[in-house]
ChimeraX commands (.cxc) that place a marker at each C-alpha (Angstrom):
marker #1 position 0.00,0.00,0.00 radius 0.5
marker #1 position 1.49,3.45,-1.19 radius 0.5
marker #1 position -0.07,6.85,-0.15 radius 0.5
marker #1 position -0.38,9.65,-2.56 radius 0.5
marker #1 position -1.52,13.32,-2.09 radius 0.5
marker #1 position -3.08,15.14,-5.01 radius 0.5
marker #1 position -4.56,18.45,-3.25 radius 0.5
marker #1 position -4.00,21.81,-4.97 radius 0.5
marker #1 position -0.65,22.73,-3.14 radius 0.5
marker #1 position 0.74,19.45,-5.22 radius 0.5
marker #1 position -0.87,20.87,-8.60 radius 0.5
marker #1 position 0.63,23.19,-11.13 radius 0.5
marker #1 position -0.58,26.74,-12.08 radius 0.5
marker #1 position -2.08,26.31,-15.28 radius 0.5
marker #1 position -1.93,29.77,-17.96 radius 0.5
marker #1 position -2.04,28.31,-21.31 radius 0.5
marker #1 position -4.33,29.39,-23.69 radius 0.5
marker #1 position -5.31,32.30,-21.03 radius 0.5
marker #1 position -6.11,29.86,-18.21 radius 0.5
marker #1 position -6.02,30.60,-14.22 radius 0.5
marker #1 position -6.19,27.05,-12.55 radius 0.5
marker #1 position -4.05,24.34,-10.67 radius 0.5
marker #1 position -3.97,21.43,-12.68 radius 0.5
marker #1 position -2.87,17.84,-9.92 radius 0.5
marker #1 position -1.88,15.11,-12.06 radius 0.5
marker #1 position -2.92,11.85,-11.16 radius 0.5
marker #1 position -2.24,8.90,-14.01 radius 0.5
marker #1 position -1.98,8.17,-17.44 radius 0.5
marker #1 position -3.18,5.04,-19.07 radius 0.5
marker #1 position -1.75,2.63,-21.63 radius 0.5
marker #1 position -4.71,-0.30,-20.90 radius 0.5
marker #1 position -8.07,-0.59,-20.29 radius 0.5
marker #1 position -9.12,1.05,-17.22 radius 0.5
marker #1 position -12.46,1.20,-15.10 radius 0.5
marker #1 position -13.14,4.94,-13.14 radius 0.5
marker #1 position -15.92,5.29,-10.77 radius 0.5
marker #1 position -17.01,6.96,-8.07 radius 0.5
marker #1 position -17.76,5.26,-4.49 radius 0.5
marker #1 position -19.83,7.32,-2.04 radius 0.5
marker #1 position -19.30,5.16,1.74 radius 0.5
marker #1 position -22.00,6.51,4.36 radius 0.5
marker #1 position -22.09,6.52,7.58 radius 0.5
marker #1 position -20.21,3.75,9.00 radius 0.5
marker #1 position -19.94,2.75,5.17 radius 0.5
marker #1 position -17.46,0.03,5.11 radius 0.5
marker #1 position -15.57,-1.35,1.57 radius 0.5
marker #1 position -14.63,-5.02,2.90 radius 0.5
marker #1 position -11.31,-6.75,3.31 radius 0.5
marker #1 position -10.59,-8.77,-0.60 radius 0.5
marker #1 position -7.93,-8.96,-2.75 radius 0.5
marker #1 position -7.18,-6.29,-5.52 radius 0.5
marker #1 position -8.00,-8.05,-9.16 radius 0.5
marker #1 position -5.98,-5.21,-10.68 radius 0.5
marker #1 position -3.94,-2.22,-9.44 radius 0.5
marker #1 position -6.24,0.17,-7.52 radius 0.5
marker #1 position -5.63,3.80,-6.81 radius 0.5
marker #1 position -8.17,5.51,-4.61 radius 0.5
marker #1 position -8.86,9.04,-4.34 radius 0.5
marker #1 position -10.47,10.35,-1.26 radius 0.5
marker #1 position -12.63,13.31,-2.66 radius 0.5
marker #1 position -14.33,14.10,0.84 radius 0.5
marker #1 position -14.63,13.18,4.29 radius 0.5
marker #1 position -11.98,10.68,5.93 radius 0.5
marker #1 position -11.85,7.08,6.61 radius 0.5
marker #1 position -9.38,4.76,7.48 radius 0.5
marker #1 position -7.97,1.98,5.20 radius 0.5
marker #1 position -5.87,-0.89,5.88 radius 0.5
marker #1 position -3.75,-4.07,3.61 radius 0.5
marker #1 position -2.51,-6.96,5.66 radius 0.5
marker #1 position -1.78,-5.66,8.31 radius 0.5
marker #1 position -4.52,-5.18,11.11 radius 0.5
marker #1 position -3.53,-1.71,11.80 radius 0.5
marker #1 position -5.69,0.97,10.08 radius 0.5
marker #1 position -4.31,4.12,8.41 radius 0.5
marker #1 position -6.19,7.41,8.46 radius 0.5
marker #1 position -7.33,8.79,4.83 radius 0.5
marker #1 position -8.60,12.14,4.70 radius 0.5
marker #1 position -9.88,14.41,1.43 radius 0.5
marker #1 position -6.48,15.35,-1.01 radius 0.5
marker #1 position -4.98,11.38,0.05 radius 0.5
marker #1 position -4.64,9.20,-2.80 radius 0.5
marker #1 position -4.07,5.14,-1.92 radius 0.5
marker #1 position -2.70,2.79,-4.52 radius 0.5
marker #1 position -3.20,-1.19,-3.84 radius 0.5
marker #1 position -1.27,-3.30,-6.38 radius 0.5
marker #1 position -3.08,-6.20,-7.61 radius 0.5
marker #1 position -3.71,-9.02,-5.44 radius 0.5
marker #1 position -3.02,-6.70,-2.30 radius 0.5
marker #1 position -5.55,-7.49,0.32 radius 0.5
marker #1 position -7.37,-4.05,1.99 radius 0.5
marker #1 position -10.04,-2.52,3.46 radius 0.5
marker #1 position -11.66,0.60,4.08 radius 0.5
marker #1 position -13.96,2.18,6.66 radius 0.5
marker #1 position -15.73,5.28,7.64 radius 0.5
marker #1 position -17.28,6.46,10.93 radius 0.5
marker #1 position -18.83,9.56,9.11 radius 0.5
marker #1 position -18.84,8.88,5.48 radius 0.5
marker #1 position -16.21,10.13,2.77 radius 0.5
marker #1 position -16.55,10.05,-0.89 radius 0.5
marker #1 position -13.54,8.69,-3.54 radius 0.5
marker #1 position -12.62,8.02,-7.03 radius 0.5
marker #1 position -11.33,4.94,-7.65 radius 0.5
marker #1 position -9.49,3.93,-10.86 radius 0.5
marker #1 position -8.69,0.15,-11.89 radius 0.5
marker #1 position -6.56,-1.02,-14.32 radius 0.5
marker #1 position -3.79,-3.19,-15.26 radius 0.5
marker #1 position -0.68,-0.63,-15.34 radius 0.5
marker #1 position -1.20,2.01,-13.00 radius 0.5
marker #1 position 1.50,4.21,-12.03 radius 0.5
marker #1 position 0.76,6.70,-9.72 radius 0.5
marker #1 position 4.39,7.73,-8.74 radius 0.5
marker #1 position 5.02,8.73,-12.63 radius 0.5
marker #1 position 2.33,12.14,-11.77 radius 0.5
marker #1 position 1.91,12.36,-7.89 radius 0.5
marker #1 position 4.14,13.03,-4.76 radius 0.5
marker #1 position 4.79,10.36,-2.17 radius 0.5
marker #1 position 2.24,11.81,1.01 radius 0.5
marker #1 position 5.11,12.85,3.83 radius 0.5
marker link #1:1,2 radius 0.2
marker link #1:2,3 radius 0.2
marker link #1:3,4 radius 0.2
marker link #1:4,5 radius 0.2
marker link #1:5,6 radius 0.2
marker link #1:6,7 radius 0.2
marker link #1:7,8 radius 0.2
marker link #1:8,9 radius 0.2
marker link #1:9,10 radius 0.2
marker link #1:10,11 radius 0.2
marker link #1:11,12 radius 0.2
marker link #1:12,13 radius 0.2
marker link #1:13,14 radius 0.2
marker link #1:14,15 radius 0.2
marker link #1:15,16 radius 0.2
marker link #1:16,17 radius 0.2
marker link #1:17,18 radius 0.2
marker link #1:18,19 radius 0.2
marker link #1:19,20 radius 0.2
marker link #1:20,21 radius 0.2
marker link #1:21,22 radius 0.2
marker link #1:22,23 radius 0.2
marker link #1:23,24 radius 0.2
marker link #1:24,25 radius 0.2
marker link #1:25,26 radius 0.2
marker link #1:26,27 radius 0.2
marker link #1:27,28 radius 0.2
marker link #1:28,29 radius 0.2
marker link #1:29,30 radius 0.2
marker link #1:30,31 radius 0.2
marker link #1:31,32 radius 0.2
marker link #1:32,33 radius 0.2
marker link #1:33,34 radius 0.2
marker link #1:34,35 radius 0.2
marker link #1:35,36 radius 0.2
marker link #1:36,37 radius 0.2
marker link #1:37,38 radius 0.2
marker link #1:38,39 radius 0.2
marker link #1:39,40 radius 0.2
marker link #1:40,41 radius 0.2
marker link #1:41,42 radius 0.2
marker link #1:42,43 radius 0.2
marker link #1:43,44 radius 0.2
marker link #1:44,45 radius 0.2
marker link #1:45,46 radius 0.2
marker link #1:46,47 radius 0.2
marker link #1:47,48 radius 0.2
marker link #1:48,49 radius 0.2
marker link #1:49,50 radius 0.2
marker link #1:50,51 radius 0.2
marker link #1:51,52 radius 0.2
marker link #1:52,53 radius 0.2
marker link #1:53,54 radius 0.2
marker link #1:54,55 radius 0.2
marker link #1:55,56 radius 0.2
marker link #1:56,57 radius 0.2
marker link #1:57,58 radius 0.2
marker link #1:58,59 radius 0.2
marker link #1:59,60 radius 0.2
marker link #1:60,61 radius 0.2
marker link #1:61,62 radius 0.2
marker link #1:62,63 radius 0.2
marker link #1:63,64 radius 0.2
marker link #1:64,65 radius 0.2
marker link #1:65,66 radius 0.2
marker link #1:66,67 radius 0.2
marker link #1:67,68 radius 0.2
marker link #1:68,69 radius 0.2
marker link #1:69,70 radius 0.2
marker link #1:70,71 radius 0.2
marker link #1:71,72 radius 0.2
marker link #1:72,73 radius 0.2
marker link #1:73,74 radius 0.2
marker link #1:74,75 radius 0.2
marker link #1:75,76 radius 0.2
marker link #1:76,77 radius 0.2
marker link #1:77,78 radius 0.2
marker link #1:78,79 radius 0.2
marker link #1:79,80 radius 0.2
marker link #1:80,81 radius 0.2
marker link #1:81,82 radius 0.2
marker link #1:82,83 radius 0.2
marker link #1:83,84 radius 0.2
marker link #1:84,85 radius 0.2
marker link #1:85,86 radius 0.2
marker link #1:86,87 radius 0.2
marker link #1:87,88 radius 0.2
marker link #1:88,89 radius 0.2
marker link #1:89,90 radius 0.2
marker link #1:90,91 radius 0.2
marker link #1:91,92 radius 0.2
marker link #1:92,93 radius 0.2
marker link #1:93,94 radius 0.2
marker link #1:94,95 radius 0.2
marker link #1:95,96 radius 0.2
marker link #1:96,97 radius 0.2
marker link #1:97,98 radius 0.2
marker link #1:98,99 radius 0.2
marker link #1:99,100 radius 0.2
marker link #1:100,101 radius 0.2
marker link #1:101,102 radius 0.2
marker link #1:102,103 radius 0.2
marker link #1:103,104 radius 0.2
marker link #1:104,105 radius 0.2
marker link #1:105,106 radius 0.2
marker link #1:106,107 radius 0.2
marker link #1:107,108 radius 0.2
marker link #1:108,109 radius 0.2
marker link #1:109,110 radius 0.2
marker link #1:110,111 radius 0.2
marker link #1:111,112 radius 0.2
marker link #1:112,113 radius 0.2
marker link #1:113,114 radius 0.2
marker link #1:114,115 radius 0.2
marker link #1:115,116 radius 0.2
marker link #1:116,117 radius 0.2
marker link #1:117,118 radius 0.2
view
C-alpha cells in the first residue's frame, strides 16, 4: 500500500491558452481502465478482498481509514490518494462517510504524476 496526495498545493498553475487554474496530475493510461465513483456513508465500510488489478483511490471528501494486511488501520482524509497493487488485500472504513474516485486497471502508475504523502 502506497499513499499519494493530489490536493492543490501538489498541482501546477495552469496559464495556457489564457487559463487561471491548478492542474494535480494523477495517471496516465496505456490499458483498459475502469473509473468510478464510491460514495461510503455513515459507517460505510468497503470489505477486506484482494485487488484483481492495481487500484488507486482518491479520497474526494470526508476521511476514513484503510488498511492491507496488516490489522492496523491508516487514516485517509480528502487530497490522500491510496494505490493497492493487484492481489493486495485491503479494506476501508468510515465512521462519518467520505466520498472517492477509484481507478482500476492493469498498469497504474501513480508515482510517474503524484508526490509520495510525507
Amino acid at each position: 500500500m502506497e499513499f499519494y496526495q493530489f490536493n492543490k498545493d501538489k498541482g501546477k498553475k495552469i496559464s495556457k491558452f489564457n487559463s487561471d487554474f491548478i492542474m494535480s496530475r494523477i495517471i496516465q493510461t496505456e490499458k483498459e481502465t475502469h473509473i468510478g465513483c464510491m460514495h461510503l456513508g455513515k459507517n460505510g465500510i468497503i470489505g477486506y478482498h484482494q485487488a484483481v488489478v492495481p487500484q488507486l483511490f482518491l479520497i474526494m471528501s470526508g476521511e476514513g481509514y484503510v488498511r492491507s494486511e496488516k490489522e492496523e488501520y491508516l487514516k485517509v482524509q480528502t487530497g490522500d490518494a491510496v494505490f493497492w497493487d493487484k492481489d493486495e488485500w485491503h479494506e476501508t472504513k468510515t465512521n462519518d462517510g467520505l466520498t472517492a474516485i477509484v481507478i482500476e486497471g492493469e498498469k497504474l502508475s501513480p508515482s510517474s504524476y503524484m508526490p509520495l504523502k510525507e
